[in-house]
py3Dmol code that shows the C-alpha trace and the ligand (Angstrom):
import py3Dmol

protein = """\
ATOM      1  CA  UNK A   1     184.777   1.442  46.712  1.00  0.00           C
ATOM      2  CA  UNK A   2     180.865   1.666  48.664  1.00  0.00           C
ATOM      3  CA  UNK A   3     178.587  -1.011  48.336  1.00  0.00           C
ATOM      4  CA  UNK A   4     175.887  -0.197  46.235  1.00  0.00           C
ATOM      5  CA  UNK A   5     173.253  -2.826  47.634  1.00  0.00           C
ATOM      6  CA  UNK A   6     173.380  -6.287  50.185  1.00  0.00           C
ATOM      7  CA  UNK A   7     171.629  -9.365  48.998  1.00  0.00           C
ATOM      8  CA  UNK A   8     169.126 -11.278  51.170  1.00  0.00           C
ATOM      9  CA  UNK A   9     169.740 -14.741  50.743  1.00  0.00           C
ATOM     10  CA  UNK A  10     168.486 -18.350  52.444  1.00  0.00           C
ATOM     11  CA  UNK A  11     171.545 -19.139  53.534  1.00  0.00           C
ATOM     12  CA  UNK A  12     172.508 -17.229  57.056  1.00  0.00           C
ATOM     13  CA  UNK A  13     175.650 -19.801  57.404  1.00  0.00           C
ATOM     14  CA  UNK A  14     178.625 -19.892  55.141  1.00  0.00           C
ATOM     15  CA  UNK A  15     178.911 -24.186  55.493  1.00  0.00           C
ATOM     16  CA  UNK A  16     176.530 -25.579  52.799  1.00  0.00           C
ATOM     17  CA  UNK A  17     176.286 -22.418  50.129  1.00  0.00           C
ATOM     18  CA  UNK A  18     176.824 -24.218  46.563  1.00  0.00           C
ATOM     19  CA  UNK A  19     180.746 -23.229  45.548  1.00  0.00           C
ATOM     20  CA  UNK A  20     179.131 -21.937  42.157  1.00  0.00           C
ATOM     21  CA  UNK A  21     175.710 -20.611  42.250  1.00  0.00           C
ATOM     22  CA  UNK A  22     174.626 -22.090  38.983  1.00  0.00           C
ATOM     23  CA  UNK A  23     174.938 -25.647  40.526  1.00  0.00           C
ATOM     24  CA  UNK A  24     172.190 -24.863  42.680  1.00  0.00           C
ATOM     25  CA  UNK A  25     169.770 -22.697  40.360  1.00  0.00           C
ATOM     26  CA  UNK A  26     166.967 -22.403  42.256  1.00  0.00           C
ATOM     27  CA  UNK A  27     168.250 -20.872  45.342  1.00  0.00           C
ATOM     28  CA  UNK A  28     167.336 -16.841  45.298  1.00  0.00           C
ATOM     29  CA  UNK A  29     168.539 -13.930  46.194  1.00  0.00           C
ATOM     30  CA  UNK A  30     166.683 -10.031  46.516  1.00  0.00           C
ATOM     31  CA  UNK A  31     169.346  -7.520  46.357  1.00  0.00           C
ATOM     32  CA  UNK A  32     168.633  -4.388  48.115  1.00  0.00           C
ATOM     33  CA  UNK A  33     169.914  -0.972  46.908  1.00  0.00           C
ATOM     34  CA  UNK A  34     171.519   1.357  49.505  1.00  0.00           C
ATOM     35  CA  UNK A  35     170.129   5.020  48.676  1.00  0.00           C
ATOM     36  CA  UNK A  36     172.710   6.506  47.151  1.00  0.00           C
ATOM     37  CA  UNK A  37     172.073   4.339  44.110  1.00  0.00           C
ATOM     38  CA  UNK A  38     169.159   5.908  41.854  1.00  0.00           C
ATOM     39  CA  UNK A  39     167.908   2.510  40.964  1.00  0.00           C
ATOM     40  CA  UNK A  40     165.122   3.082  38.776  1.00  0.00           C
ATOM     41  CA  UNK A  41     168.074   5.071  36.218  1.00  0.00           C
ATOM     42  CA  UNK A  42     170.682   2.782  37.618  1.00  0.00           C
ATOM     43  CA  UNK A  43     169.058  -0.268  36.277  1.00  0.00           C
ATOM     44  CA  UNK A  44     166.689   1.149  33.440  1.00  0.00           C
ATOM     45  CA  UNK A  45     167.066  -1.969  30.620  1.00  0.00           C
ATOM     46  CA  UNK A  46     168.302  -4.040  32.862  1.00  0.00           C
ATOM     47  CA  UNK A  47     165.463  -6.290  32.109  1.00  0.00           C
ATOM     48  CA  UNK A  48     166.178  -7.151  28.734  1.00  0.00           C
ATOM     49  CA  UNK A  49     169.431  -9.151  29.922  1.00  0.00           C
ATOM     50  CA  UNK A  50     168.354 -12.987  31.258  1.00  0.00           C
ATOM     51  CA  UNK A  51     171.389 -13.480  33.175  1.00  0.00           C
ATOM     52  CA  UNK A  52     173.777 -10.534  34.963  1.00  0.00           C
ATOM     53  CA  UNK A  53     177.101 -10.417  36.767  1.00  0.00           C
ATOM     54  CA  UNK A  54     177.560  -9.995  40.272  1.00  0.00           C
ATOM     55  CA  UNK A  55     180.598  -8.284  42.017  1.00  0.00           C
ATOM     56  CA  UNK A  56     180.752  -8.367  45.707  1.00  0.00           C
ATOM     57  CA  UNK A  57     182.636  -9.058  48.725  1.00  0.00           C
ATOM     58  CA  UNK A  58     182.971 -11.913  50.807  1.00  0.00           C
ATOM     59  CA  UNK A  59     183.354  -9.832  53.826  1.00  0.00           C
ATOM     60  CA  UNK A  60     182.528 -12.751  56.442  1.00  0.00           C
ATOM     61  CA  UNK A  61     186.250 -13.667  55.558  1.00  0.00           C
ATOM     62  CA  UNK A  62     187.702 -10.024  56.007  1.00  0.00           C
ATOM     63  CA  UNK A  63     189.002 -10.497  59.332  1.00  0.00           C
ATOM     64  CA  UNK A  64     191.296 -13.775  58.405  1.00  0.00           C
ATOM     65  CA  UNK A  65     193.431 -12.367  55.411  1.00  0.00           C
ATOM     66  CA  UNK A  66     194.486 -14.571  52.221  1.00  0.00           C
ATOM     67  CA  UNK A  67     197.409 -16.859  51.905  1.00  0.00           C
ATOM     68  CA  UNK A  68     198.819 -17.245  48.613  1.00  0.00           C
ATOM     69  CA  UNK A  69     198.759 -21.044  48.245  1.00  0.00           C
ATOM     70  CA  UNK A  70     195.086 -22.234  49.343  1.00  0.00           C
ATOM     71  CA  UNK A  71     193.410 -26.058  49.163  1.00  0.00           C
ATOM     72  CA  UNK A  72     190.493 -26.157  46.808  1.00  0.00           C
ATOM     73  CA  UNK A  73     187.993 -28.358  47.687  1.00  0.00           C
ATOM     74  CA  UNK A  74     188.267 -29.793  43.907  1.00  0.00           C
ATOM     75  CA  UNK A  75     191.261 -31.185  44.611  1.00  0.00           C
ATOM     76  CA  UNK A  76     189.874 -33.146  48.164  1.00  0.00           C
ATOM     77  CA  UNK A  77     191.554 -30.422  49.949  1.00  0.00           C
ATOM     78  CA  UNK A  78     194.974 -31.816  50.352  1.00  0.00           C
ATOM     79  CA  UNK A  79     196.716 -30.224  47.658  1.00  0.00           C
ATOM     80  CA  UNK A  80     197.763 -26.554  47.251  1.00  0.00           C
ATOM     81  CA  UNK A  81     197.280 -24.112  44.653  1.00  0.00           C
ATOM     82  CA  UNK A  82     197.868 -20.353  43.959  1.00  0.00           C
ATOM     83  CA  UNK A  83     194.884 -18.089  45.616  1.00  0.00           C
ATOM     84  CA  UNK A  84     194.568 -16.686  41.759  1.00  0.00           C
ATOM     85  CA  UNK A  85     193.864 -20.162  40.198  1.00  0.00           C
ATOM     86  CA  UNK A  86     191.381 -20.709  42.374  1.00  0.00           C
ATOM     87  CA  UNK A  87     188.080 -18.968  43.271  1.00  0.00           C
ATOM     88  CA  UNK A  88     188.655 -19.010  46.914  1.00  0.00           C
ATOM     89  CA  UNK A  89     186.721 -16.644  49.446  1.00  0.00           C
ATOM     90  CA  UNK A  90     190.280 -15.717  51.187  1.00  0.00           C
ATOM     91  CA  UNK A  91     191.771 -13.210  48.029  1.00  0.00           C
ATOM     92  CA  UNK A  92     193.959  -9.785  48.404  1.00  0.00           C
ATOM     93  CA  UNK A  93     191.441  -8.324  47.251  1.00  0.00           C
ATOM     94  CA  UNK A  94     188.126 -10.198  49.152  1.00  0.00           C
ATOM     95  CA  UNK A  95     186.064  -9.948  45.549  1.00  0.00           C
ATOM     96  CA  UNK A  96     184.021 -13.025  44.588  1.00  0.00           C
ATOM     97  CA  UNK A  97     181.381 -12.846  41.120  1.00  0.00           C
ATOM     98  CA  UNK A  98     178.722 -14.817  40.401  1.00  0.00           C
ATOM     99  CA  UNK A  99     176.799 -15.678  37.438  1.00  0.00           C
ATOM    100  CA  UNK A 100     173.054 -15.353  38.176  1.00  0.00           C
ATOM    101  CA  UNK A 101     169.802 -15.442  36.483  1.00  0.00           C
ATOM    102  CA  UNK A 102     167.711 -12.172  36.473  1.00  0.00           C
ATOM    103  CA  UNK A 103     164.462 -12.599  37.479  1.00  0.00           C
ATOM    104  CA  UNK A 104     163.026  -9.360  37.455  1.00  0.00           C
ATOM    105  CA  UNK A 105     163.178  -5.808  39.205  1.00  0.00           C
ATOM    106  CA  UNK A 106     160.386  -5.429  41.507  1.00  0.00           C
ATOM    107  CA  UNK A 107     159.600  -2.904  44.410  1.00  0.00           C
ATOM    108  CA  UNK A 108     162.851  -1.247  43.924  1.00  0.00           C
ATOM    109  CA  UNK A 109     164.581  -4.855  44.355  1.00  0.00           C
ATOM    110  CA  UNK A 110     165.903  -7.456  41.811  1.00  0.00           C
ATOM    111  CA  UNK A 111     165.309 -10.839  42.082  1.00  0.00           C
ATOM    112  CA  UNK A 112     168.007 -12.924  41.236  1.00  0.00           C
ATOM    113  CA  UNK A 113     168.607 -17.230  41.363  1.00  0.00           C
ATOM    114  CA  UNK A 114     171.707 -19.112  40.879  1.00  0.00           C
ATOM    115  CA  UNK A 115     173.024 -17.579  44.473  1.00  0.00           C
ATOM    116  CA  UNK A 116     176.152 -18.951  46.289  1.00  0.00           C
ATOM    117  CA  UNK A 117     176.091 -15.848  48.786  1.00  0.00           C
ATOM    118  CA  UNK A 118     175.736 -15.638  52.075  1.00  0.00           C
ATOM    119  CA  UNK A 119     172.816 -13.567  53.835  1.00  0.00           C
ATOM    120  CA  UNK A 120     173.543  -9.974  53.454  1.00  0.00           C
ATOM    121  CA  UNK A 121     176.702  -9.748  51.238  1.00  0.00           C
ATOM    122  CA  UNK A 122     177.944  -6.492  50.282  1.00  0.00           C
ATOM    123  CA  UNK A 123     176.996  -6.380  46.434  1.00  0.00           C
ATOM    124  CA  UNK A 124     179.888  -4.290  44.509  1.00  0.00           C
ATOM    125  CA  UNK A 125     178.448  -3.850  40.877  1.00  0.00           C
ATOM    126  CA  UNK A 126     175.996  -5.659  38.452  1.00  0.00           C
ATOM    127  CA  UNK A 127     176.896  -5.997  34.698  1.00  0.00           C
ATOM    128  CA  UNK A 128     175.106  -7.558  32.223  1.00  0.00           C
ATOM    129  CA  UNK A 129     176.203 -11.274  30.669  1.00  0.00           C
ATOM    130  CA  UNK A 130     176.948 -10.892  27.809  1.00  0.00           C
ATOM    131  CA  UNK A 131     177.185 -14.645  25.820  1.00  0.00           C
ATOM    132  CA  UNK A 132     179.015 -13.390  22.670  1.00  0.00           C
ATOM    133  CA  UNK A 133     181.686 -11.788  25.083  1.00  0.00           C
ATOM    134  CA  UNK A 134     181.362 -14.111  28.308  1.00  0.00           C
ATOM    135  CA  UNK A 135     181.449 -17.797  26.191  1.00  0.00           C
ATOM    136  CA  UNK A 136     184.990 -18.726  25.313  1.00  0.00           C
ATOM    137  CA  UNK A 137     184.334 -22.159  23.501  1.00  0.00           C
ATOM    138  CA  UNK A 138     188.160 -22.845  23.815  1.00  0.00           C
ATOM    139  CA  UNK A 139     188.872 -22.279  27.322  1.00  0.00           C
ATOM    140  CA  UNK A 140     190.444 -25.129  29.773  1.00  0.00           C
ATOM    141  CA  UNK A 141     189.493 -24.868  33.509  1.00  0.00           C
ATOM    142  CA  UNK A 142     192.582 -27.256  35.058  1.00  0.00           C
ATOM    143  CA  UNK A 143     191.682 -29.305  37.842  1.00  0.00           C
ATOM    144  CA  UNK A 144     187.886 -27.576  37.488  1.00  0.00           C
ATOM    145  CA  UNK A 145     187.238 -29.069  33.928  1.00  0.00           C
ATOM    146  CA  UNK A 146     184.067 -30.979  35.009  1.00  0.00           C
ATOM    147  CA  UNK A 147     180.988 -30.074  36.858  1.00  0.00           C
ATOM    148  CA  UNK A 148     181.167 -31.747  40.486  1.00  0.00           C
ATOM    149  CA  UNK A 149     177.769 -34.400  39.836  1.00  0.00           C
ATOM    150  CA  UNK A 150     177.672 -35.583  43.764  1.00  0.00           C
ATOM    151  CA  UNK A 151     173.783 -36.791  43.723  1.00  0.00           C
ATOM    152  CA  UNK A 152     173.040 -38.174  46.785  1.00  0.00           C
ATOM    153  CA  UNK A 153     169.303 -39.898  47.662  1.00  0.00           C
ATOM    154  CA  UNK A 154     167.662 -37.626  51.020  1.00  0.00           C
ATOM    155  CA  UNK A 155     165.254 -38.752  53.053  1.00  0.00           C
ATOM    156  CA  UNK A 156     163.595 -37.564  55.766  1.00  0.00           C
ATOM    157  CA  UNK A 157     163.074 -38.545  59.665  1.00  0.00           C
ATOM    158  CA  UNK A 158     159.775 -38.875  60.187  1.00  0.00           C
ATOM    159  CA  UNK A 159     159.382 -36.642  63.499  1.00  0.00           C
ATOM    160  CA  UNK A 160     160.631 -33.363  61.023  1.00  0.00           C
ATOM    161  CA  UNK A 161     157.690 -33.711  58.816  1.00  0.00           C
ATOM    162  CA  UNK A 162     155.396 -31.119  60.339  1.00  0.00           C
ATOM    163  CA  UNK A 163     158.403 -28.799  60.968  1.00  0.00           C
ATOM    164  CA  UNK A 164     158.823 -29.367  56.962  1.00  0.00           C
ATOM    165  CA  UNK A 165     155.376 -28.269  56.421  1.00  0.00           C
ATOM    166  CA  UNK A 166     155.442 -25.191  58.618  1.00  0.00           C
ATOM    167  CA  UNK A 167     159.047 -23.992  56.997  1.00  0.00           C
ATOM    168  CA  UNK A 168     157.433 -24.636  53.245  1.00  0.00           C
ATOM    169  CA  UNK A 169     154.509 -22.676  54.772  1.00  0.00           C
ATOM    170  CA  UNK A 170     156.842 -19.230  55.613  1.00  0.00           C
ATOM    171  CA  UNK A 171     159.044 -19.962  52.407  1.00  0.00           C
ATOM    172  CA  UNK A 172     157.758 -22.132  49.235  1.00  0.00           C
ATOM    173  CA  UNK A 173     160.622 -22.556  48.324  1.00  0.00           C
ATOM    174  CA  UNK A 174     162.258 -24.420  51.913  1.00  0.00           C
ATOM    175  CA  UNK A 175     162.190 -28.052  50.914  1.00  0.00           C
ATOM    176  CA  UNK A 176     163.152 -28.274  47.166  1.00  0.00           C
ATOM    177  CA  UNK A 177     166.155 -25.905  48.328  1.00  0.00           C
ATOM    178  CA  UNK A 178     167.065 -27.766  51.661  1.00  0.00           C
ATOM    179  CA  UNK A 179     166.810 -31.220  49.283  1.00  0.00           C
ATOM    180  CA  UNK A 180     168.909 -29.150  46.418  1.00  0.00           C
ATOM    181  CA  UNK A 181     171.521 -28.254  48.931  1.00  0.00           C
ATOM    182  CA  UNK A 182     171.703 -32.096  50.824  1.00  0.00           C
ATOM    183  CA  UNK A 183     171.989 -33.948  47.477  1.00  0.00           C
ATOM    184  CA  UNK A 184     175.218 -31.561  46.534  1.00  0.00           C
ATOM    185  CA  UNK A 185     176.393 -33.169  49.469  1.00  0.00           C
ATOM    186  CA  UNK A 186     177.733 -29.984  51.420  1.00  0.00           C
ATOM    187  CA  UNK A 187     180.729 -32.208  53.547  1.00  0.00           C
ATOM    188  CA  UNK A 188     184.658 -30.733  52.854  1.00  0.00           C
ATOM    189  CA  UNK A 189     185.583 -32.915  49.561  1.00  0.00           C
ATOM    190  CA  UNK A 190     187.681 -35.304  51.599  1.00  0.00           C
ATOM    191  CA  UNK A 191     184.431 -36.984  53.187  1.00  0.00           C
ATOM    192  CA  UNK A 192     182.506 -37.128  50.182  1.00  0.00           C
ATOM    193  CA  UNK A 193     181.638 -40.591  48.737  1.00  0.00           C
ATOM    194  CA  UNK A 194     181.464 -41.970  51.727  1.00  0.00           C
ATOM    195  CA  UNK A 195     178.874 -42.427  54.709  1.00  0.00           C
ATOM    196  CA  UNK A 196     180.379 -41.452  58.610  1.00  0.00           C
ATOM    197  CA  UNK A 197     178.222 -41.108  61.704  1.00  0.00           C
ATOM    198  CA  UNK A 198     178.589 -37.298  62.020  1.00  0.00           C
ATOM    199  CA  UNK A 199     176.021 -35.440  62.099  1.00  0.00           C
ATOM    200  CA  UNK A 200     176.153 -32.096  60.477  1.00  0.00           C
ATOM    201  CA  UNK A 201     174.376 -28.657  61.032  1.00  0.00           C
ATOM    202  CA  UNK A 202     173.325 -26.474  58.408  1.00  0.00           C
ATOM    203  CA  UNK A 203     171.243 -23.182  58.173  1.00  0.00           C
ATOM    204  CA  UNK A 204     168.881 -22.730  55.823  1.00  0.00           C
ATOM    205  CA  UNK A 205     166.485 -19.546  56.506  1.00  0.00           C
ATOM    206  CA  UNK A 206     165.627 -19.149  59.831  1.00  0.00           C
ATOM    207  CA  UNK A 207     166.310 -23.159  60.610  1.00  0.00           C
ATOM    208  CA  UNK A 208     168.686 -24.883  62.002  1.00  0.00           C
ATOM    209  CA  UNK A 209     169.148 -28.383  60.129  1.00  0.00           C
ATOM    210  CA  UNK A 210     170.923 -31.660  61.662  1.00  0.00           C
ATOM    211  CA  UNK A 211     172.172 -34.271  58.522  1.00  0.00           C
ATOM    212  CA  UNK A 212     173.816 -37.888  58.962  1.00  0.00           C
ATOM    213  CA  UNK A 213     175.286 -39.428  55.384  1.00  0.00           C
ATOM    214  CA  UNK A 214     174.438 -43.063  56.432  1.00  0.00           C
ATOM    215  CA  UNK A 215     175.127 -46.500  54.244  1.00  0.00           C
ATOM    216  CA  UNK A 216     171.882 -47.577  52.702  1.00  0.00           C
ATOM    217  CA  UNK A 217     170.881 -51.279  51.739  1.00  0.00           C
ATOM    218  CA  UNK A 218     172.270 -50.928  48.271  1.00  0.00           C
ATOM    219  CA  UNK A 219     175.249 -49.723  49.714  1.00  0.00           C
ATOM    220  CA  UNK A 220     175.131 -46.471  48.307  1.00  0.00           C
ATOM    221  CA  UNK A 221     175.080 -43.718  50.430  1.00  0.00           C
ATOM    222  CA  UNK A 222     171.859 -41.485  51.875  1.00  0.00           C
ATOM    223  CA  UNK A 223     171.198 -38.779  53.849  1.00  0.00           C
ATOM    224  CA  UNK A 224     168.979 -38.735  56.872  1.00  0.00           C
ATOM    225  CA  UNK A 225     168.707 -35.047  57.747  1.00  0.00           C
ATOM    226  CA  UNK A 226     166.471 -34.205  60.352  1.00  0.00           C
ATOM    227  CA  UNK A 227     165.067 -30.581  61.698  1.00  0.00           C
ATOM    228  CA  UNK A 228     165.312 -28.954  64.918  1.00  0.00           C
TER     229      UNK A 228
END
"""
ligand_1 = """\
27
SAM
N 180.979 -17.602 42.519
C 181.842 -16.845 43.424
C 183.233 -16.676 42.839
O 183.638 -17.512 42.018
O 183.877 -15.700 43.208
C 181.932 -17.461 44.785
C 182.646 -18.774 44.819
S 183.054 -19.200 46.448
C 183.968 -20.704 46.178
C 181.519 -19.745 47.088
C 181.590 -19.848 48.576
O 181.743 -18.547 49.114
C 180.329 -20.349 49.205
O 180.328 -21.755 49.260
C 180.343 -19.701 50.607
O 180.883 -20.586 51.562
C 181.298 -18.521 50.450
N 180.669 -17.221 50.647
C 179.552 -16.756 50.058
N 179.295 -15.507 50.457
C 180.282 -15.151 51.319
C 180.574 -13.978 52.068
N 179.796 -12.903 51.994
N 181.671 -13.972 52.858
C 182.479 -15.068 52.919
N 182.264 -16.209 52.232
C 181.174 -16.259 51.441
"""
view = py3Dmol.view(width=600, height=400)
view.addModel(protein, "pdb")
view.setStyle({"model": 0}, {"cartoon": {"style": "trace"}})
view.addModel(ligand_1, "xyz")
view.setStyle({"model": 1}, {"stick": {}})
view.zoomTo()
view.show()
């Protein structure tokens, strides 16, 4: 199999992607066509589907094979599963899909959101969604039955304000996304719902991000990321 295109996403770091790209729906993607692909046949009606299908491979991970019982971070990360009941990134076969929303084919490019890819994937195919075929009202999903709902509150040191406003300057889209991405709480599952006085580095664009979960007064927790 050839690549047919590599998608440009905001995230240039594997740590903090969303492990489903529909939890984070407003992070984009462009996915560039390599040109042996004849794009405007390739995707003539693509337009009419809202939501496509994307095949590609998680070749960051290439290098470090698969194991055939992995930890998903569902399940906190101390208990072990087989590779195909999960959706890990370390498979036989290094293929991930995502569900993503089509937002439209411009300049010989096509504008997706819903993205849990990192910068420059290797895309593999696009198919359309197809709801009467893709919705299984009966299905179970295991230890994945609910939607992970971490929501935590961010707020921001004051010294990273202006960097804020130049970032939101070069992409609109920088703080809604960076906020998006902090509230999912991005820490391995085992750390989550509680505060610790690491403090964490993330890549979002072209910036490098430093985040603390601290204990707030109510005793909930909060995040305190600030920008280098
Ligand atoms: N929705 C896809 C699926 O189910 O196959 C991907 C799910 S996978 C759990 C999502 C994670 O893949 C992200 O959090 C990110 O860390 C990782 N990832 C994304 N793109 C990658 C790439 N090109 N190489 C390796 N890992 C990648």
């Amino acid at each position: 199999m050839q690549a047919i295109a590599n998608i440009q996403t905001p995230f240039s770091q594997k740590f903090a992607i969303p492990r489903q790209g529909n939890g984070l729906s407003i992070a984009k993607g462009k996915i560039k066509f390599l040109p042996h692909i004849d794009v405007m046949q390739a995707l003539d009606g693509i337009d009419a589907f809202s939501h496509l299908w994307i095949l590609f491979v998680f070749h960051d991970n290439l290098a470090q094979g698969y194991k055939s019982k992995v930890r998903p971070p569902r399940l906190g990360g101390n208990k072990k599963m087989g590779v195909f009941a999960t959706r890990s990134t370390f498979r036989p076969n290094a293929i991930g899909m995502s569900l993503v929303k089509n937002l439209g084919f411009e300049d010989k490019e096509l504008h997706v959101s819903g993205v849990d890819l990192l910068n420059n994937t290797p895309i593999l195919d696009i198919k359309p969604y197809l709801p009467y075929a893709d919705i299984e009202n009966t299905a179970q999903a295991g230890y994945a039955e609910e939607k992970p709902t971490t929501s935590l509150k961010v707020n921001f040191a004051d010294s990273v304000y202006d960097t804020l406003d130049r970032l939101s300057t070069q992409h609109a889209d920088y703080l809604p996304l960076l906020v998006s991405v902090l509230e999912q709480d991005p820490r391995p599952a085992y750390k989550q719902q509680q505060a610790d006085n690491k403090v964490y580095h993330l890549a979002l664009y072209n910036s490098d991000v430093h985040w603390q979960v601290l204990a707030n007064q109510n005793n909930s927790n909060s995040q305190a990321p600030s920008i280098l």
